[in-house]
C-alpha positions as CSV (number, residue, x, y, z in Angstrom):
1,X,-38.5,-11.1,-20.2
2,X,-39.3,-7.0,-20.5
3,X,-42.6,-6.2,-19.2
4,X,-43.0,-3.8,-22.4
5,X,-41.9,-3.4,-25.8
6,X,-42.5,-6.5,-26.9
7,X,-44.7,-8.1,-29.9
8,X,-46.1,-11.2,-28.0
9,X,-48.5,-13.9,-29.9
10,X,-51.3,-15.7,-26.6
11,X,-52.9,-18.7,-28.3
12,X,-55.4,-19.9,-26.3
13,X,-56.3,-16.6,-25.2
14,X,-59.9,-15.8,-25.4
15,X,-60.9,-16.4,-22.1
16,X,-59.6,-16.9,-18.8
17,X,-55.8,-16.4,-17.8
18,X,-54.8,-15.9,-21.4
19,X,-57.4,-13.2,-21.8
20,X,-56.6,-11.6,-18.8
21,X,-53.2,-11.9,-19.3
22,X,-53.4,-10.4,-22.9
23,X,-55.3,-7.3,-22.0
24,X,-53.0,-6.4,-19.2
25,X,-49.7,-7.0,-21.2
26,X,-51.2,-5.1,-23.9
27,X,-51.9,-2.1,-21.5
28,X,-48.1,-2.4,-20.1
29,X,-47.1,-1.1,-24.1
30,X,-46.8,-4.4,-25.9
31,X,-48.2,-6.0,-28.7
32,X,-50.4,-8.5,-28.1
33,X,-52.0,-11.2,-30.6
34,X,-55.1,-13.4,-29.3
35,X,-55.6,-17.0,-30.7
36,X,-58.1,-18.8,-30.7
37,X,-60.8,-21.7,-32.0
38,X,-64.1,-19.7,-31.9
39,X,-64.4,-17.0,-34.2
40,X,-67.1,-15.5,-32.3
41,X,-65.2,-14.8,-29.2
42,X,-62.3,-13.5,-31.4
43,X,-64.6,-10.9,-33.2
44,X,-65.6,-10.1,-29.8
45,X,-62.1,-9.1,-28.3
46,X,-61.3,-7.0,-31.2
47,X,-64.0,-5.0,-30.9
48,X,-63.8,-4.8,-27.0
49,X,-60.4,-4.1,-27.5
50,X,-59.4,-3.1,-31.3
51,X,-55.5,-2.5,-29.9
52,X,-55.5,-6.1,-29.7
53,X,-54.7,-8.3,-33.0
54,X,-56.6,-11.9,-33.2
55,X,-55.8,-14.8,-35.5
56,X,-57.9,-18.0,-35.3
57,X,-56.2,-21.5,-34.4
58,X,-57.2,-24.5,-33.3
59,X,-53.5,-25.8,-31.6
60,X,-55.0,-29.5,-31.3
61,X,-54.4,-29.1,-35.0
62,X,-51.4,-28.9,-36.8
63,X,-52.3,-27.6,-40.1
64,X,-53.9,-25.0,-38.7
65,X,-51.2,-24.5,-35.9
66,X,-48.9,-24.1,-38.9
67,X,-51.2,-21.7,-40.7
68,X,-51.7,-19.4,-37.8
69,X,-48.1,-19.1,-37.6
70,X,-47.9,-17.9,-41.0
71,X,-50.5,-15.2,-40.4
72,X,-49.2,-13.7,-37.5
73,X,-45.5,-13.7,-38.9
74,X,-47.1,-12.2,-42.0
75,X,-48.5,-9.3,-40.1
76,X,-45.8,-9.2,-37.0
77,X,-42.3,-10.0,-38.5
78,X,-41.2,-8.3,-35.1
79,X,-42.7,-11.3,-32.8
80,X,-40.6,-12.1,-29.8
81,X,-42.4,-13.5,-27.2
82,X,-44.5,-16.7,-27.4
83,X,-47.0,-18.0,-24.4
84,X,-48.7,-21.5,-24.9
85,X,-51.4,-20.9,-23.2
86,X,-54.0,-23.1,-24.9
87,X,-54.9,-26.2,-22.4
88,X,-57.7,-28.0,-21.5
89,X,-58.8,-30.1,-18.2
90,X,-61.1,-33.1,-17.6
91,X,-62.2,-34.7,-14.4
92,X,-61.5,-38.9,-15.7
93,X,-62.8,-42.1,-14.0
94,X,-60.0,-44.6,-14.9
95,X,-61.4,-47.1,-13.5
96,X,-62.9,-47.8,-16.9
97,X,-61.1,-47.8,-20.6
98,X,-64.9,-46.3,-21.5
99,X,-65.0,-43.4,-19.0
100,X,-61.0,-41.9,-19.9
101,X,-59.4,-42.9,-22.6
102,X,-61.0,-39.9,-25.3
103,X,-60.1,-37.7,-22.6
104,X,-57.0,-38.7,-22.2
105,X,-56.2,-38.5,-25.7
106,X,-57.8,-35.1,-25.9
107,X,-56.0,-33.9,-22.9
108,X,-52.7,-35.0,-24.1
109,X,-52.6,-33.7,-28.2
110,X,-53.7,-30.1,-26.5
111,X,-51.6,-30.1,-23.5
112,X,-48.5,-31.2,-24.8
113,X,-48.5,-31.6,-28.7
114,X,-49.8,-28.2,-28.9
115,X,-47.2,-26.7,-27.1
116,X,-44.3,-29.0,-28.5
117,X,-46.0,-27.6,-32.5
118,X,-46.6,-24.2,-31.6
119,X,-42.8,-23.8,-30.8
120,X,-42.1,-26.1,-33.9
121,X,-43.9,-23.1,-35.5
122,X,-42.3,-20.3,-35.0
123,X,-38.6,-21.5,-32.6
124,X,-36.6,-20.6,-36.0
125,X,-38.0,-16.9,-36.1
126,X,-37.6,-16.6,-32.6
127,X,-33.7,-17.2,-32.7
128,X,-33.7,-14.3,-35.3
129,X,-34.8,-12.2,-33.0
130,X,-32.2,-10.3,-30.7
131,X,-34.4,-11.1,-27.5
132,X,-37.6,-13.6,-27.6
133,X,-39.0,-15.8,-24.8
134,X,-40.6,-18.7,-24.9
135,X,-43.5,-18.7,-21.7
136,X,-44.5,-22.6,-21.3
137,X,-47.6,-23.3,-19.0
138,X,-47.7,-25.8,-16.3
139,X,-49.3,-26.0,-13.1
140,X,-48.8,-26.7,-9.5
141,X,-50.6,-30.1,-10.5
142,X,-47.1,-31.1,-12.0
143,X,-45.8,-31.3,-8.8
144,X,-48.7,-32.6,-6.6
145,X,-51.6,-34.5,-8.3
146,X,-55.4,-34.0,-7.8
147,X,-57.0,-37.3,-8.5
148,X,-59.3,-36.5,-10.6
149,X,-57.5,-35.2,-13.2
150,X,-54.8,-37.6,-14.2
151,X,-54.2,-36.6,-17.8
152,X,-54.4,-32.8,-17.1
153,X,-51.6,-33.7,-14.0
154,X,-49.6,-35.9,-16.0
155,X,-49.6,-33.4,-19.0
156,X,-48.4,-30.8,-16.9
157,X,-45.6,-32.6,-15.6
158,X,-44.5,-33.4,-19.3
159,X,-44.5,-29.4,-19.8
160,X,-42.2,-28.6,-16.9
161,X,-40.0,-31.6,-17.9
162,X,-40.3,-29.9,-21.6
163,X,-39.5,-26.4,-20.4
164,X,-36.3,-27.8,-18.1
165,X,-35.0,-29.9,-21.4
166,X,-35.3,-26.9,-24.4
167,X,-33.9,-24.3,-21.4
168,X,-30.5,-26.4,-21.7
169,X,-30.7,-26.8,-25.6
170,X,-31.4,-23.5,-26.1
171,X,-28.6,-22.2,-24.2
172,X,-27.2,-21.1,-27.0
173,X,-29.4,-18.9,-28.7
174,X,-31.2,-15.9,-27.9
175,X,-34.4,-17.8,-26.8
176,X,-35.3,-18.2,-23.0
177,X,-38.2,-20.1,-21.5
178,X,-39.8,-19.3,-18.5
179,X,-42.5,-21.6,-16.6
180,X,-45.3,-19.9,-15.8
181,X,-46.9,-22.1,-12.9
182,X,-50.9,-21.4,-12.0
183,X,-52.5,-22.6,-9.1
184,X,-56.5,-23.1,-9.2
185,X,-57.5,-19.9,-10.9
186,X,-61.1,-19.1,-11.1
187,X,-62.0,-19.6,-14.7
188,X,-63.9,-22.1,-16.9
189,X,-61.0,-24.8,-16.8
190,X,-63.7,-26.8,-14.8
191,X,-67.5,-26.8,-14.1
192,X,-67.2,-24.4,-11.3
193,X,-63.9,-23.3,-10.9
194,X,-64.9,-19.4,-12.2
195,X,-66.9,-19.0,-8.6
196,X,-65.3,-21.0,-6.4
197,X,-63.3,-20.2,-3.0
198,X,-60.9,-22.6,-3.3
199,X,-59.3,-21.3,-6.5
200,X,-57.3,-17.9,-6.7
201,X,-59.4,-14.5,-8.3
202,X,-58.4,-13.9,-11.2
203,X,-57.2,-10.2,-11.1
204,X,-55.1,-11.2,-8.4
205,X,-53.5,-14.0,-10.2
206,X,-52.6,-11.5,-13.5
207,X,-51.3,-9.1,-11.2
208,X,-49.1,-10.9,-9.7
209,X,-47.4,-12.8,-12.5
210,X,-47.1,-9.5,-14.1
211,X,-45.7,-8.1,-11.3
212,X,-43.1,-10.9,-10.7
213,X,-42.1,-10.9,-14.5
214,X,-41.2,-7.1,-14.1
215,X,-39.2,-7.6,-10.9
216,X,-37.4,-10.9,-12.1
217,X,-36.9,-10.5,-15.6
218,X,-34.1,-13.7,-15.3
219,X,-36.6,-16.4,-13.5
220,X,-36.8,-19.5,-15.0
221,X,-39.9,-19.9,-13.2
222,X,-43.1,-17.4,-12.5
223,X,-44.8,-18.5,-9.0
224,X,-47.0,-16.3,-7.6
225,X,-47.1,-17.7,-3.4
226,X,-50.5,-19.8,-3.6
227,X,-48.6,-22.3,-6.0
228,X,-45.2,-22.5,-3.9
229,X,-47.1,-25.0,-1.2
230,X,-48.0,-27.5,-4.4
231,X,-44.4,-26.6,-6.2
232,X,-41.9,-27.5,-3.0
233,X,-44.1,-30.2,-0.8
234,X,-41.4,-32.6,-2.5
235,X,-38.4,-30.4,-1.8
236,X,-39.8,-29.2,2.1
237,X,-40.7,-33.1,2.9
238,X,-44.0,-33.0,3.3
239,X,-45.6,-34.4,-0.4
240,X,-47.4,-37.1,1.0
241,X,-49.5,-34.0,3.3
242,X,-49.5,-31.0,0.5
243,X,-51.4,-34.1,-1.7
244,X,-53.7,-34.8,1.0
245,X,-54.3,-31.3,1.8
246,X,-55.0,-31.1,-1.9
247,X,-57.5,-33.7,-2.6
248,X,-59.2,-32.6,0.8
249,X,-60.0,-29.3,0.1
250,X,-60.3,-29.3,-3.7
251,X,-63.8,-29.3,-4.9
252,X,-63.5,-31.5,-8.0
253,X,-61.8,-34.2,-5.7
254,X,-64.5,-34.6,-3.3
């Protein structure tokens, strides 16, 4: 995708990656649109930052998926670009149907029904458009699994899967999708993710996914190098140590 020019709608986006992400798109000359559940935290970002546009939306919820897409269409006929950032994570126990099953659920209707209804929403505009760009969200946990998250691991695997499958079927439009593939980032995602060592600062993270979507405009994929040894332990031969590695040195695994 062009780093600039570009009307781009970030559900999900009040906080963390999409936040951070939003606010630096928005200063490379694009128009950004922040969604999100809490209207507080939207009121807040456009006062902090009244050249970006909020709209509220809940995407575990497709009525309101469905009228969020109105509203921003409404008000930015010129949308091209649409990033599925909205996810949540949960450390589960399955050892019990008690102690993972709501989460499971939960995890699953965010992770992947939002994504597969946000496109719903708006994939017929977007093939009107003479360029648009569909950014999916995975994670290196779709290619090496931290135990304690099985739902948030399994979900992500269904998005790369996802973004692989509409990159063929969409061949034929104007549409591309690009994977955008974060390792641990320190945010909120988890209890104690936003201050720990073992996750990537945020600033640096933004920088250089920014960075690699200017200088690669045709990747299929955006993977800054801390997620490459989780994305190609399968590929390089050595799965069964990147996991181990993983599990041994995440925090939320111990």
């Amino acid at each position: 995708m062009n780093i600039s020019g570009n009307t781009i709608f970030i559900p999900g986006a009040t906080s963390g990656i999409g936040l951070a992400l939003a606010l630096e798109l928005e200063s490379r000359g694009n128009t950004v649109i922040v969604g999100g559940r809490r209207a507080g935290l939207l009121e807040k970002i456009a006062a902090e930052h009244p050249g970006i546009d909020t709209v509220r939306i809940d995407t575990a919820d497709p009525a309101s998926i469905d009228s969020a897409a109105r509203e921003v269409l409404a008000k930015h006929p010129d949308l091209n670009v649409l990033v599925t950032m909205a996810g949540i994570m949960r450390v589960e126990d399955w050892h019990k149907r008690e102690s993972f099953l709501a989460s499971a659920e939960s995890v699953v209707t965010t992770n992947v029904l939002g994504p597969i209804r946000l496109i719903a929403a708006f994939i017929e505009h977007l093939q009107e458009r003479p360029h648009a760009t569909i950014v999916t969200v995975s994670s290196g946990l779709a290619f090496a699994p931290l135990k304690v998250t099985p739902s948030y691991n399994a979900s992500k695997a269904a998005i790369h899967m996802l973004s692989e499958s509409i990159r063929l079927q969409l061949a034929d439009t104007t549409v591309k999708i690009v994977e955008l593939e974060p390792p641990a980032v320190r945010t909120s995602l988890l209890p104690g993710q936003e201050n720990s060592e073992f996750a990537m600062p945020l600033d640096e993270f933004v920088a250089e996914v920014v960075a690699l979507l200017g200088s690669q405009p045709d990747a299929t994929e955006i993977q800054v190098e801390r997620v490459k040894f989780l994305r190609y332990g399968e590929a390089r031969g050595d799965y069964d140590q990147v996991v181990e590695t993983l599990n041994a040195s995440d925090p939320h695994a111990q």
